[in-house]
C-alpha positions as CSV (number, residue, x, y, z in Angstrom):
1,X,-1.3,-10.2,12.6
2,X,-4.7,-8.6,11.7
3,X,-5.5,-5.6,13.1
4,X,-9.4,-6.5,13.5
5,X,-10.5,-8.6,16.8
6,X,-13.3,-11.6,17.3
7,X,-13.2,-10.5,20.6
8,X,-13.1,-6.0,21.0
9,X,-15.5,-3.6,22.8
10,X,-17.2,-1.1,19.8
11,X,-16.2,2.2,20.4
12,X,-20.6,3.6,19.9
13,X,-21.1,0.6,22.4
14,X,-18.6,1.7,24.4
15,X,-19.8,5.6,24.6
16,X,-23.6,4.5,25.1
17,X,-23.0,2.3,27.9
18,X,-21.2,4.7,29.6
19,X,-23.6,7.4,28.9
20,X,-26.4,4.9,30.5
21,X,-24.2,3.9,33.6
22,X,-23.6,8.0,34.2
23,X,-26.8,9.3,34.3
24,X,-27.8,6.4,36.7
25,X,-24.6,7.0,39.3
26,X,-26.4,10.9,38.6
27,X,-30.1,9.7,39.6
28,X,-29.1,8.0,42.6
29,X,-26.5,10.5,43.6
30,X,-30.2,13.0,43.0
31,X,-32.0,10.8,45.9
32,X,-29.1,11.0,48.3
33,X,-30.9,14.3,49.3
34,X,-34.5,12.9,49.3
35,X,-33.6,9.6,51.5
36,X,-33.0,9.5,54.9
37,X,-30.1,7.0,55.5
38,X,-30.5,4.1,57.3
39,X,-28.4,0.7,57.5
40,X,-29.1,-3.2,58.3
41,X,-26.7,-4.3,61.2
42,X,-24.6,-7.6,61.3
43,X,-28.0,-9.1,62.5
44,X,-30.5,-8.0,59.4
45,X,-32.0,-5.2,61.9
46,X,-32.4,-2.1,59.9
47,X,-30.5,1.3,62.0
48,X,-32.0,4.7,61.8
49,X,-29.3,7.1,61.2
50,X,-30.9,10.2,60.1
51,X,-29.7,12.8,57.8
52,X,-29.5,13.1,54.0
53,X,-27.1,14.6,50.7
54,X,-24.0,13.6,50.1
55,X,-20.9,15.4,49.2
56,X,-19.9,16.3,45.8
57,X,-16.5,15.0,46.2
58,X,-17.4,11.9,47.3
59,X,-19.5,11.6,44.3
60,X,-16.9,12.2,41.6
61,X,-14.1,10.1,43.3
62,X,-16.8,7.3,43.6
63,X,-15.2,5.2,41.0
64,X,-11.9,5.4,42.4
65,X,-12.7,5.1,46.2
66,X,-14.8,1.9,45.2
67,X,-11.8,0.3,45.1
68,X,-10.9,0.8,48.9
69,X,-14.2,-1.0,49.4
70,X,-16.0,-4.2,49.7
71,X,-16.2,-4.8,46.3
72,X,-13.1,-3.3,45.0
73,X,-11.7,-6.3,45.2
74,X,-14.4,-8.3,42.9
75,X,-14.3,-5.7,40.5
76,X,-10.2,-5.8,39.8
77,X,-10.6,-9.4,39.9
78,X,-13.5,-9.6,37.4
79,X,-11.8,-6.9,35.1
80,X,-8.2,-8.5,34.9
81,X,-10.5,-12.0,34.0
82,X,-12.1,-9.7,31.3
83,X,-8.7,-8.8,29.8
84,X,-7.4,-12.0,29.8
85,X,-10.3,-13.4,28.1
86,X,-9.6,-11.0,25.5
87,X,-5.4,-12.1,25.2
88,X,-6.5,-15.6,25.1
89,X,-9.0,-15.6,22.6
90,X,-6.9,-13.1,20.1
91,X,-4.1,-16.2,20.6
92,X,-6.7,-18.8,19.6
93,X,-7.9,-16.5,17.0
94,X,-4.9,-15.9,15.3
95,X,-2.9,-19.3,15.5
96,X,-6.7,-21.0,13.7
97,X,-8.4,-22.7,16.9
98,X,-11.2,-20.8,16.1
99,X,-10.9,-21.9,12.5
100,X,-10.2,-25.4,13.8
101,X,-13.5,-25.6,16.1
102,X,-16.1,-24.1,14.0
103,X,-14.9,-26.4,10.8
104,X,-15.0,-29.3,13.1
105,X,-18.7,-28.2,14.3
106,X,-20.1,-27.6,11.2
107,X,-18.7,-30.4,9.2
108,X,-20.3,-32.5,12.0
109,X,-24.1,-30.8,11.7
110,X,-24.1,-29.3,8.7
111,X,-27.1,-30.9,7.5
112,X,-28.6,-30.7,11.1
113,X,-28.0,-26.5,12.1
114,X,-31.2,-26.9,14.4
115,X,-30.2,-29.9,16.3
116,X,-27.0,-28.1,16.6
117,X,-29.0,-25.0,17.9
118,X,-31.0,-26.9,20.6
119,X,-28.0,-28.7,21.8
120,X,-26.1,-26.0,22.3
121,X,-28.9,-23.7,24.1
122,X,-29.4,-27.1,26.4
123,X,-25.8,-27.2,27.1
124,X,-25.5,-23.0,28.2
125,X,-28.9,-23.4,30.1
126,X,-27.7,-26.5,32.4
127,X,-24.3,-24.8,33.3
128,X,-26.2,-21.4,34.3
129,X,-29.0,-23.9,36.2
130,X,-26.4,-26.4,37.9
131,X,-23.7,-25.1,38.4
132,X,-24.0,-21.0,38.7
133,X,-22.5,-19.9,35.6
134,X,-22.8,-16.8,33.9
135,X,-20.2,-14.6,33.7
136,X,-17.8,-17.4,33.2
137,X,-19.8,-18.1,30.0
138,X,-18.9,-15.1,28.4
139,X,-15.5,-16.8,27.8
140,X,-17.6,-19.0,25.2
141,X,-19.6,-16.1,23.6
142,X,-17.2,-15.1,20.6
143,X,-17.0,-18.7,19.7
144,X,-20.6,-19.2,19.8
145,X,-20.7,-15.7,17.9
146,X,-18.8,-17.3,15.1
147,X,-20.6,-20.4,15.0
148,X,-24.2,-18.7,14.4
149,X,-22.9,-16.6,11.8
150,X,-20.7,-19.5,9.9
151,X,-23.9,-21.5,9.6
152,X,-25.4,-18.7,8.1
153,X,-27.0,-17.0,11.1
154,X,-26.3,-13.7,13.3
155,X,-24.8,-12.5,16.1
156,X,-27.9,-12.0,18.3
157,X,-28.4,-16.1,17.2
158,X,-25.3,-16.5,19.8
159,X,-25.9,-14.6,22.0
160,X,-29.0,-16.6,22.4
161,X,-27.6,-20.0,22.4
162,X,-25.4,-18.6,24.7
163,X,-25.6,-15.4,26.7
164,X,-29.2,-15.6,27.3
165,X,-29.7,-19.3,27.4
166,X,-27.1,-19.3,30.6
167,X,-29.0,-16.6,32.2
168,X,-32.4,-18.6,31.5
169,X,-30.8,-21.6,33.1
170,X,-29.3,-19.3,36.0
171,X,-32.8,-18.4,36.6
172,X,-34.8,-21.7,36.7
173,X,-32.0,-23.2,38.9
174,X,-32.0,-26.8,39.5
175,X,-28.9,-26.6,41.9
176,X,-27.1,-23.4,41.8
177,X,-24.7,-23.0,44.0
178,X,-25.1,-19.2,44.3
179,X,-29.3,-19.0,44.2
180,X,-30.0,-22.4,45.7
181,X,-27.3,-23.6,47.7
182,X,-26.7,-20.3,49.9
183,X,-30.5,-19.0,50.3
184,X,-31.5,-22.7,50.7
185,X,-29.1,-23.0,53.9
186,X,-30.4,-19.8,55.4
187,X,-33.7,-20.9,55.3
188,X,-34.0,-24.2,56.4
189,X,-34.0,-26.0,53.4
190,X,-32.4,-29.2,51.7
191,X,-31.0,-28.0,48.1
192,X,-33.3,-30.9,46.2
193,X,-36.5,-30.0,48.7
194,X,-38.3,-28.7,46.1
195,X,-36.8,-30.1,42.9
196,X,-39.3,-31.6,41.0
197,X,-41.2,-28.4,40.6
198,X,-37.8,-26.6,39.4
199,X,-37.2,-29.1,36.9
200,X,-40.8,-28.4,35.4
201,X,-39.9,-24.9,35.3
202,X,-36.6,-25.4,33.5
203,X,-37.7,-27.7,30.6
204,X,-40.7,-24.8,30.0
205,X,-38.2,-21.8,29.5
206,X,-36.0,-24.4,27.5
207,X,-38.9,-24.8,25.2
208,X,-40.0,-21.2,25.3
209,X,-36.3,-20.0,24.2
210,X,-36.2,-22.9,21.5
211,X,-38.8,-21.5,20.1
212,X,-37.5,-17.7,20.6
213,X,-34.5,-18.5,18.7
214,X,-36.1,-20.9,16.0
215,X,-38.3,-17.9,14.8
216,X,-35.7,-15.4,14.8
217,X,-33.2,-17.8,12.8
218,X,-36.0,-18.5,9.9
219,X,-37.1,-15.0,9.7
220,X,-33.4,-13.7,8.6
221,X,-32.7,-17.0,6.7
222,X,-35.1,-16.1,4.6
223,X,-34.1,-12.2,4.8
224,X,-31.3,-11.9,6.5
225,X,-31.2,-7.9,6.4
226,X,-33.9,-8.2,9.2
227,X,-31.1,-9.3,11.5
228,X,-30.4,-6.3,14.1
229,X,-26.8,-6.8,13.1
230,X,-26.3,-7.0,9.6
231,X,-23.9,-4.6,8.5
232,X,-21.5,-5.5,11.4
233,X,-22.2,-9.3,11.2
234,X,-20.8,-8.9,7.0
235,X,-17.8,-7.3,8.5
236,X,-17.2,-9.9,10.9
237,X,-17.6,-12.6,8.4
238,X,-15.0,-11.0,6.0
239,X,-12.3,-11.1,8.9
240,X,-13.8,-15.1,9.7
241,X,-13.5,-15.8,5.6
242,X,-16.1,-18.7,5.7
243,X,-15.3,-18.9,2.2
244,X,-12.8,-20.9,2.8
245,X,-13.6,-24.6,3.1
246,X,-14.4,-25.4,6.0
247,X,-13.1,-29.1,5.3
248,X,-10.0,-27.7,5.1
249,X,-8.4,-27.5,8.5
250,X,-5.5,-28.6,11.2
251,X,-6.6,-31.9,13.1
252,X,-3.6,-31.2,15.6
253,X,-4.6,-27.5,15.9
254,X,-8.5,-28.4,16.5
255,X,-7.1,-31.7,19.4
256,X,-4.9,-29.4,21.1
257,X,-7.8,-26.3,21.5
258,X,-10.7,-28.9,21.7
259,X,-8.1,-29.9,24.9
260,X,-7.8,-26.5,26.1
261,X,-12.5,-26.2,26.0
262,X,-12.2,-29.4,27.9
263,X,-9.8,-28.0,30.7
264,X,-11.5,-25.0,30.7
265,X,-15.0,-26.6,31.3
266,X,-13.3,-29.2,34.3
267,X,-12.3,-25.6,35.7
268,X,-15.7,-24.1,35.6
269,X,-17.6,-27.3,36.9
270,X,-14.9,-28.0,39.7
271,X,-15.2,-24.2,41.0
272,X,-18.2,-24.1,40.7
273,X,-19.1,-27.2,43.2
274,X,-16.5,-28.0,45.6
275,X,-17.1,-25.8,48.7
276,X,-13.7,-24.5,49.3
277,X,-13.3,-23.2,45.9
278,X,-16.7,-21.4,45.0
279,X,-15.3,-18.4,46.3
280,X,-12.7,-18.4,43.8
281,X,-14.3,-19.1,40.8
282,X,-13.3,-16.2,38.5
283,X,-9.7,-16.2,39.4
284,X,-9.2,-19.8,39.3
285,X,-10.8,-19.7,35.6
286,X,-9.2,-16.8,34.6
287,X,-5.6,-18.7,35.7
288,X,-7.1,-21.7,33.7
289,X,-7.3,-19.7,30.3
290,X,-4.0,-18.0,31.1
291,X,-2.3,-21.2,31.6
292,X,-4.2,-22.9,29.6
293,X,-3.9,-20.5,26.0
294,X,0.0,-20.2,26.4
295,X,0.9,-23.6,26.5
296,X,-1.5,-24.0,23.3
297,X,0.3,-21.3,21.7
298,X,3.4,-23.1,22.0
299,X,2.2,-26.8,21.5
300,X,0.7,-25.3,17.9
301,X,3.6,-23.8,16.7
302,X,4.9,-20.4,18.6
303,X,7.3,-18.9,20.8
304,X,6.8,-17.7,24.1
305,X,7.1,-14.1,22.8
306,X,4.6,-14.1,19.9
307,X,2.2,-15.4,22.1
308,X,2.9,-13.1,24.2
309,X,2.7,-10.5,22.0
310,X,-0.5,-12.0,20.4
311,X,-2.4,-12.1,24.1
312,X,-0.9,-8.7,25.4
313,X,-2.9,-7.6,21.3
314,X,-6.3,-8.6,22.7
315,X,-6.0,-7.3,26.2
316,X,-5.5,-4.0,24.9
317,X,-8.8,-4.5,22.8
318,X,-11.0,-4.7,26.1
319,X,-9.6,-2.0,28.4
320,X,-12.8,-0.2,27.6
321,X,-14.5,-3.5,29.6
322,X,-12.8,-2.0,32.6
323,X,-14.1,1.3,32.8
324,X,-17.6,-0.4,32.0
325,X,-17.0,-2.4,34.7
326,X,-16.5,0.2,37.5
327,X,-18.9,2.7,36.5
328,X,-21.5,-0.4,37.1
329,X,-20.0,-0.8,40.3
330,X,-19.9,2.6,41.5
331,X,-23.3,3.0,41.4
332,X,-23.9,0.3,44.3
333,X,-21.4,1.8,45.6
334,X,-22.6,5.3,46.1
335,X,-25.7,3.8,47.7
336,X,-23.9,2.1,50.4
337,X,-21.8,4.9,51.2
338,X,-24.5,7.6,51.3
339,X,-26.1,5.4,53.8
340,X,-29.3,4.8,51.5
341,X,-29.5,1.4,50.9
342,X,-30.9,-0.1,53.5
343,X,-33.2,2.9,54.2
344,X,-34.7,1.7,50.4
345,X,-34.5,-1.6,51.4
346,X,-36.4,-1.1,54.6
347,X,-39.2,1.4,53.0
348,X,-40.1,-1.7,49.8
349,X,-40.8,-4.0,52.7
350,X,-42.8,-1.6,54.9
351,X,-45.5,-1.3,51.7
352,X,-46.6,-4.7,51.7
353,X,-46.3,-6.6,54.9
354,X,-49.6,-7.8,55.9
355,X,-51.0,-8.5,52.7
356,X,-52.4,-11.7,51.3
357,X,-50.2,-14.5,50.4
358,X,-50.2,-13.9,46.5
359,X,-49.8,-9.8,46.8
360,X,-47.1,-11.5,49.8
361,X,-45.4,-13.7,46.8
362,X,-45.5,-11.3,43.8
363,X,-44.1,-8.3,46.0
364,X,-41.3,-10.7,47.1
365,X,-40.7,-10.9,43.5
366,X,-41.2,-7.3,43.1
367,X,-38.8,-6.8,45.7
368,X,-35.8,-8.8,44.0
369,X,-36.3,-7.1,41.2
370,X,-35.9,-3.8,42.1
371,X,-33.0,-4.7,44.8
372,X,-31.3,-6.6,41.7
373,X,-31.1,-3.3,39.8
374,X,-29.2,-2.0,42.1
375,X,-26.9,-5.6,43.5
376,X,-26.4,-7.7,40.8
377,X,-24.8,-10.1,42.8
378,X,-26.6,-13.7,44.2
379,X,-24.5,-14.3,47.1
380,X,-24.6,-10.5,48.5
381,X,-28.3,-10.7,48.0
382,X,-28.8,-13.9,49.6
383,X,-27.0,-12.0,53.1
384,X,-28.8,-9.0,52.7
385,X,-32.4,-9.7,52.0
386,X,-33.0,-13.6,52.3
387,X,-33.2,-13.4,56.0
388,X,-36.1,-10.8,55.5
389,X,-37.6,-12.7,53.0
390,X,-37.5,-15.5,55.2
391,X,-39.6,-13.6,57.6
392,X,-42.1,-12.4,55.5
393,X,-42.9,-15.5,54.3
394,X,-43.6,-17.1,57.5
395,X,-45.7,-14.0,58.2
396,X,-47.8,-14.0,55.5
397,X,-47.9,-17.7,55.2
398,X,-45.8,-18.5,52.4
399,X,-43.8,-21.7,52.3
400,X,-40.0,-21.1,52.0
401,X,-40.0,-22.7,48.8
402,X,-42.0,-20.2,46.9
403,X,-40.1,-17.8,48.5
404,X,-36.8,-18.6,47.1
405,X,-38.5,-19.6,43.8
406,X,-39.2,-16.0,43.8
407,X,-35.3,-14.8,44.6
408,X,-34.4,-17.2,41.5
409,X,-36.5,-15.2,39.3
410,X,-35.8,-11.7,40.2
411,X,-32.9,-12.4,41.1
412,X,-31.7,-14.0,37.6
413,X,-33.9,-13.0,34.8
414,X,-33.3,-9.3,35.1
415,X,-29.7,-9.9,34.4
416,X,-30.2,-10.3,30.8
417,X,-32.2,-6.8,30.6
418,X,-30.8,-4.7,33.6
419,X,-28.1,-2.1,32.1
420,X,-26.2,-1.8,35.5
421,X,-25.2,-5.9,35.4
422,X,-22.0,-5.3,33.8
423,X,-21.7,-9.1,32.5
424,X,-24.4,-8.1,30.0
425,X,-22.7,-4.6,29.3
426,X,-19.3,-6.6,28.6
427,X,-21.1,-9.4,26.2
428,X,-22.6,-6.8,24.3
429,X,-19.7,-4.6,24.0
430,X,-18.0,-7.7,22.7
431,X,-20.2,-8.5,20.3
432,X,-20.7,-4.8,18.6
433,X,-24.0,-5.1,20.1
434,X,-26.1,-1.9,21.3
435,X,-27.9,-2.1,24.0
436,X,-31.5,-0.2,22.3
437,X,-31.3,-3.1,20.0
438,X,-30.5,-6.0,22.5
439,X,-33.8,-4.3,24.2
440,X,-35.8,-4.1,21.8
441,X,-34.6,-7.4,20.7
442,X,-35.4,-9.1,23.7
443,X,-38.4,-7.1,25.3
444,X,-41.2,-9.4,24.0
445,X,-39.4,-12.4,25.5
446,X,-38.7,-10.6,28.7
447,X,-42.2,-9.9,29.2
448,X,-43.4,-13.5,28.5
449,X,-41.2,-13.9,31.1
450,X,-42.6,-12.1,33.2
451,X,-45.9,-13.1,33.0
452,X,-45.0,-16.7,32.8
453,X,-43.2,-16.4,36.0
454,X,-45.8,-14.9,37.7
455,X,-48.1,-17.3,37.1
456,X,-45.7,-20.2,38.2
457,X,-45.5,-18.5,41.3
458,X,-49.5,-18.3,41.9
459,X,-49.5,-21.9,40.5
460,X,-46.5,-22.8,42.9
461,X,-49.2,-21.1,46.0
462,X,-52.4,-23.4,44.9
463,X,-50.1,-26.8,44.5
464,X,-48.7,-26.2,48.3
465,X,-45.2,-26.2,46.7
């Protein structure tokens, strides 16, 4: 068994994200002592409580108390789906269903690589705009990964067809469960009211990151050394060998993994719509790929114990993910229990109620995306600050529909630039990634972005959307 992994967190990755995730949980431990704490009741009415600091104690045991808390839960969960996304890719790595997939991929567009690219990005952006998925799609990543660089591409290529084209879609939701279904019932609205001006939105980032990715992928084709990941993308080809023809390749091995994608994607797509079972997406996913890899491991040729030997190989490689993972967490966490969340909350919205309806729509945006710094998650945003958004809106004449348009983009955007959203952290641990060069990779984009959504917002305001 090789000792290298498709799918491992880099040790300089590893140490920098760490550094970055410390020195926030230090800053906002800092403003504990400047913030007076304050908390929204079961009602949305923000309580003045008075009082600031925080104990020491409590500050170094935050990682470990977190646990006790409301999101210990998620974050075990989350982790645990990490690791067994790491067992069950090292199985498919090493019994050739990578192998298998990519010959089967490129054979089939070899002599069309950019169809292949668009259809790809089309495919990430839809599941991240209709169904909600984004951390789930890190499950795809490595393959992706492999793909880009076997048709003579990088790893930042798949990471765009993948990683950022989910998050894109995530943001210019059609249907999301998580952005559109949940805010949409809390403010009086049907999940389609609305739709056709979302739909205009999605097919204009689509474009925008088609053409993102199309300029990157002809600038290193012609020198590839300008990729961001060179060095580490030759390494990664030597342990791929794409050398080796890719003609060349198990027909049983490819039916029984292309089997395995295809119960994997029912998975996502059933947990992500049925009612009953969106609060269990991650787990029953993560039950999917355990399920799922081990009875491909025998049905392609293995014992029980090799593939259990094989998955137990890759879990090891992503431990680091956990520690990522709760330092990300603990930072949220230390906000809630110093009491200075909703104190933070309360003061954003004190600055500009009563302003026009455009300053009211932009500092709705502004507001999601500093909140989303802090929460990364949809659904907990969509209890905490939805009903206040709500409010302001009516105040300040806004129609609930811009409103929400405006969660949707700060709420989803940011997540492919924000250090503290752990998915990103894990995807670009995974892919030997750094996060200086993912931003300085990405910045441009992000601020086209920015400004783009901005003025779909004012544009939104003048069309009485």
């Amino acid at each position: 068994m090789s000792e290298d992994k498709i799918l491992k967190i880099n040790k300089r990755s590893f140490i920098t994200v760490c550094a970055i995730l410390i020195s926030f949980m230090i800053m906002v431990y800092v403003m504990t002592f400047f913030i007076e704490k304050g908390v929204y009741d079961d009602n949305n009415v923000y309580q003045f409580i008075g009082g600031t600091g925080y104990p020491f104690w409590k500050f170094l045991t935050s990682p470990f108390r977190l646990f006790a808390g409301s999101d210990g839960l998620k974050v075990i969960v989350i982790s645990l789906f990490i690791l067994i996304l790491g067992g069950s890719f090292n199985v498919m790595n090493e019994t050739h269903g990578i192998k298998a997939l990519i010959s089967f991929l490129i054979h089939k567009f070899k002599h069309r690589k950019y169809l292949l690219l668009y259809i790809v990005t089309l495919f990430f952006m839809l599941l991240g705009s209709l169904f909600g998925i984004f951390e789930e799609a890190v499950t795809l990543l490595p393959i992706i990964i492999i793909l880009a660089l076997s048709l003579g591409w990088d790893t930042f290529t798949g990471l765009g067809m993948c990683l950022i084209a989910t998050g894109f879609g995530f943001s210019t939701a059609l249907t999301n469960p998580f952005t559109i279904g949940l805010a949409s019932d809390q403010m009086g609205l049907q999940i389609l009211e609305g739709f056709w001006f979302r739909l205009f939105i999605f097919f204009l980032m689509y474009t925008l990151l088609c053409i993102f990715l199309t300029i990157h992928v002809k600038t290193i084709e012609k020198e590839p050394s300008k990729s961001p990941t060179y060095e580490n993308d030759q390494k990664k080809l030597a342990i791929i060998n794409p050398d080796e023809s890719f003609e060349n390749y198990d027909h049983r091995v490819l039916k029984i993994y292309a089997i395995f994608f295809l119960w994997v994607l029912l998975a996502i797509v059933l947990a992500s719509t049925i009612p009953f079972l969106q609060n269990f997406t991650i787990p029953i996913i993560a039950l999917s790929f355990l399920v799922g890899i081990f009875i491909c491991g025998l049905l392609v040729g293995k014992t029980f114990k090799e593939v259990g030997k094989l998955f137990w190989s890759g879990v090891l490689s992503l431990l680091p993910a956990v520690i990522m993972i709760t330092l990300a967490a603990s930072i949220k966490f230390i906000l809630e229990d110093a009491q200075i969340m909703g104190t933070i909350i309360r003061q954003i919205v004190n600055w500009f109620t009563g302003s026009s309806p455009i300053m009211g729509i932009l500092f709705i945006y502004l507001i999601i995306l500093l909140i989303q710094f802090f929460i990364g998650s949809a659904s907990a945003k969509v209890i905490l600050i939805i009903p206040i958004i709500s409010i302001i809106a009516n105040d300040l004449g806004i129609t609930q529909n811009i409103a929400l348009l405006a969660f949707i983009f700060g709420d989803g955007f940011t997540d492919l630039i924000y250090p503290t959203n752990p998915v990103l952290l894990v995807a670009l641990g995974i892919s030997s990634f750094s996060y200086g060069k993912w931003l300085k990779k990405t910045i441009l984009l992000q601020l086209v972005v920015l400004a783009l959504t901005v003025g779909l917002l004012i544009l939104g305001y003048y069309l009485g959307y």
